[in-house]
C-alpha atoms as one frame of an Amber mdcrd trajectory, in Angstrom:
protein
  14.327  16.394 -12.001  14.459  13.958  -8.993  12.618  10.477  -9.538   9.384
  10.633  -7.945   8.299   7.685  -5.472   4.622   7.235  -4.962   4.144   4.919
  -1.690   1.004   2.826  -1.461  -0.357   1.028   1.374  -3.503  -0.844   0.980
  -6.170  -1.904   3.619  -8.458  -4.552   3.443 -11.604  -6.721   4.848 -10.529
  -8.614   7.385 -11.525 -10.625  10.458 -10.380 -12.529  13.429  -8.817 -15.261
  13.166  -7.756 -14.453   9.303 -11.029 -16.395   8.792 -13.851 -15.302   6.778
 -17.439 -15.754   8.353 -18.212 -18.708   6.025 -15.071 -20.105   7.437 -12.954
 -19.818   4.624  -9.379 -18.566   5.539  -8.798 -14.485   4.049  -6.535 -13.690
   0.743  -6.219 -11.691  -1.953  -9.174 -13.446  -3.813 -11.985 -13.080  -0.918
 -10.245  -9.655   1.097 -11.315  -6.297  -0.698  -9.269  -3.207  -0.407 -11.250
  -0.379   1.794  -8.193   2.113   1.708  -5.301   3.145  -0.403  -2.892   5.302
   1.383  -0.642   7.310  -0.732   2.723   9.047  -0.484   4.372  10.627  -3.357
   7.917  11.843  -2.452  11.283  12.180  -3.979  13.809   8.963  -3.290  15.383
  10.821  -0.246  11.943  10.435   1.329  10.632  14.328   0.940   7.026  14.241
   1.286   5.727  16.310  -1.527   1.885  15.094  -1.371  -0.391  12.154   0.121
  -4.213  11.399  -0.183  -6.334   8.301   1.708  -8.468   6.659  -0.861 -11.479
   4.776   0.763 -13.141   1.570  -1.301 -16.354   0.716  -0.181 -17.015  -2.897
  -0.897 -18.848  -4.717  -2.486 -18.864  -8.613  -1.251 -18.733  -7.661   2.172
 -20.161  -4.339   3.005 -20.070  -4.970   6.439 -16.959  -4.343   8.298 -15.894
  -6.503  11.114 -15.460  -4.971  14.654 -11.971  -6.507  14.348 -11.010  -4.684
  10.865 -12.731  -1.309  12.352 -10.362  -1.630  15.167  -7.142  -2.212  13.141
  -7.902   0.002  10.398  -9.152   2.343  12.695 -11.752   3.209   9.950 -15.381
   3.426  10.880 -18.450   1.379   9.048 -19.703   4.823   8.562 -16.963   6.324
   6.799 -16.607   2.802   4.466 -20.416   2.811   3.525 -19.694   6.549   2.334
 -16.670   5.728   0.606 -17.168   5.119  -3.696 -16.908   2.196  -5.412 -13.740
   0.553  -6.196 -13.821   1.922  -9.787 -14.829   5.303  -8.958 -11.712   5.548
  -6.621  -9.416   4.365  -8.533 -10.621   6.983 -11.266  -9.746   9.864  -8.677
  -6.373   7.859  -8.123  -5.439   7.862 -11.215  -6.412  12.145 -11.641  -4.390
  12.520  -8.568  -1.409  10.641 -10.111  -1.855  12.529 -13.137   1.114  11.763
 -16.180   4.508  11.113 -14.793   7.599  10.146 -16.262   9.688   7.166 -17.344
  11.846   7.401 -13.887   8.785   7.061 -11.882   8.301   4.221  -9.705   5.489
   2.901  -6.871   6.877   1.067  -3.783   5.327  -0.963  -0.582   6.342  -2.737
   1.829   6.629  -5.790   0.319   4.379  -7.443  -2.445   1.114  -7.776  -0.456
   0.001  -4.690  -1.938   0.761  -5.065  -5.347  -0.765  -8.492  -5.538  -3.718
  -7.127  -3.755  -4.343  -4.589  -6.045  -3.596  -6.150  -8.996  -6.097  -8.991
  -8.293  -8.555  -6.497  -6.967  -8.306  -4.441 -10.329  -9.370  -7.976 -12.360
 -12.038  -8.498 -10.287 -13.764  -5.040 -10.273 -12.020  -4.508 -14.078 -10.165
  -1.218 -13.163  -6.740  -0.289 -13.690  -4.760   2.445 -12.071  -2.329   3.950
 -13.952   0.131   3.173 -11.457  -0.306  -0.616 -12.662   1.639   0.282 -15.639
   4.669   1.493 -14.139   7.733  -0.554 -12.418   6.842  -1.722  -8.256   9.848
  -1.859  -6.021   9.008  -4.006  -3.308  11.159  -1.538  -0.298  10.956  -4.622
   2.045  13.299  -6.568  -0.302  15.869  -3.657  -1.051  15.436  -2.746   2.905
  16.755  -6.450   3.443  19.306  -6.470   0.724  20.594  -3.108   1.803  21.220
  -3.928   5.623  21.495  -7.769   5.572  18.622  -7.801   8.197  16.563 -11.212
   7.539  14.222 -11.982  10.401  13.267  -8.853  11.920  11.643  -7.340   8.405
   7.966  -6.119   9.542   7.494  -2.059   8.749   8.007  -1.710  12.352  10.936
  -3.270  12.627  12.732  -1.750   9.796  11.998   1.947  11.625  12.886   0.840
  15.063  16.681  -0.197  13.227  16.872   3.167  12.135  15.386   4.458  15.804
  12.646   6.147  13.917   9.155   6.225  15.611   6.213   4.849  13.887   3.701
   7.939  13.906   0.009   7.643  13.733  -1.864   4.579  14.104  -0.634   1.019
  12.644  -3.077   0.116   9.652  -3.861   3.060   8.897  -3.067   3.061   5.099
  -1.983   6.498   5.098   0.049   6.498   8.408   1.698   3.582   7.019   2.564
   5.069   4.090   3.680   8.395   5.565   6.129   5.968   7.931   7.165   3.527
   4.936   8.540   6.592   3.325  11.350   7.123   6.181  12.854   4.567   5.124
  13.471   5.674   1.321  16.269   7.205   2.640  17.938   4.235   4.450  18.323
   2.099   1.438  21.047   1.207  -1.764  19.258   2.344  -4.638  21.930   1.021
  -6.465  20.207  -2.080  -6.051  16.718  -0.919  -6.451  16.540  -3.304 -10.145
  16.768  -6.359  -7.792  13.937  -5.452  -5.925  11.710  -4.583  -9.259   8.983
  -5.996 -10.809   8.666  -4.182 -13.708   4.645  -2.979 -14.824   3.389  -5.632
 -16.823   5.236  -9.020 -15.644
């Protein structure tokens, strides 16, 4: 059976200026994620399925005009979206039971961090927590020796793929992330690991 590859891109709160209204500068401990895009595919990048989960918040209901415009997600849609526990409940029954060979990727470790500290705060796991992350940015880099030009839109431009859909869209950028599963070493994927639990 080929290793499956689920591909997760999260979307958060956000304003201007990467400055909260109170003035406090945005991260991981004051953003909220409002959308988990998801790609599950075989290492060769084969899409086999994909689902946008939508968060509503909770400390900031409200989206900023600026966030609506990136994410391209309406304050409509978020203040019909379910709770953070509630979606990651019909994450994890999409997921369902996979094997020991399975593995979630981003690009990079935004995500992971994002969720993880997202997951204390609201004190929900998804399953996906306990298996291994491969940060894709990092084997990406270590694969073609690229170091400055890293950004998702980068890497696809090396490879003269065209992003499709709109940036910031979790989904979207998911669906594109997974093009390049089949421009890297996975040789090297174990030094671009963290494995579930560290």
């Amino acid at each position: 059976m080929t290793p499956k590859v689920l591909i997760v891109d999260v979307e958060s709160t956000c304003w201007e200026g990467s400055m909260l209204p109170d003035g406090r500068g945005q991260g991981v401990e004051n953003m909220e994620i409002i959308e988990l895009g998801c790609v599950m595919c075989d290492r060769s990048g084969q899409l086999l399925d994909s689902a946008s989960f939508l968060v509503k918040p909770i400390d900031h209901p409200s989206l900023s005009d600026f966030c609506q415009s990136l994410t391209g997600i309406s304050q409509q849609t978020i203040s019909e979206a379910t709770p953070f526990k509630d979606t990651i409940q019909r994450l994890n029954d999409w997921i369902g039971v996979q094997n020991s060979s399975f593995i979630w990727a981003s690009w990079g470790n935004y995500d992971r961090l994002h969720l993880e500290a997202d997951s204390s705060k609201r004190n929900a796991t998804p399953e996906l927590l306990r298996y291994d992350h491969l940060n894709l940015r990092k084997l990406w880099r270590l694969t073609t020796k690229q170091r400055k030009k890293n950004s998702l839109r980068d890497a696809l431009n090396y490879h003269a793929f065209s992003f499709e859909g709109h940036q910031h869209s979790g989904l979207d950028d998911a669906k594109n992330t997974a093009k390049l599963l089949s421009c890297v070493d996975w040789t090297r994927a174990d030094e671009a690991l963290t494995r579930a639990g560290e």
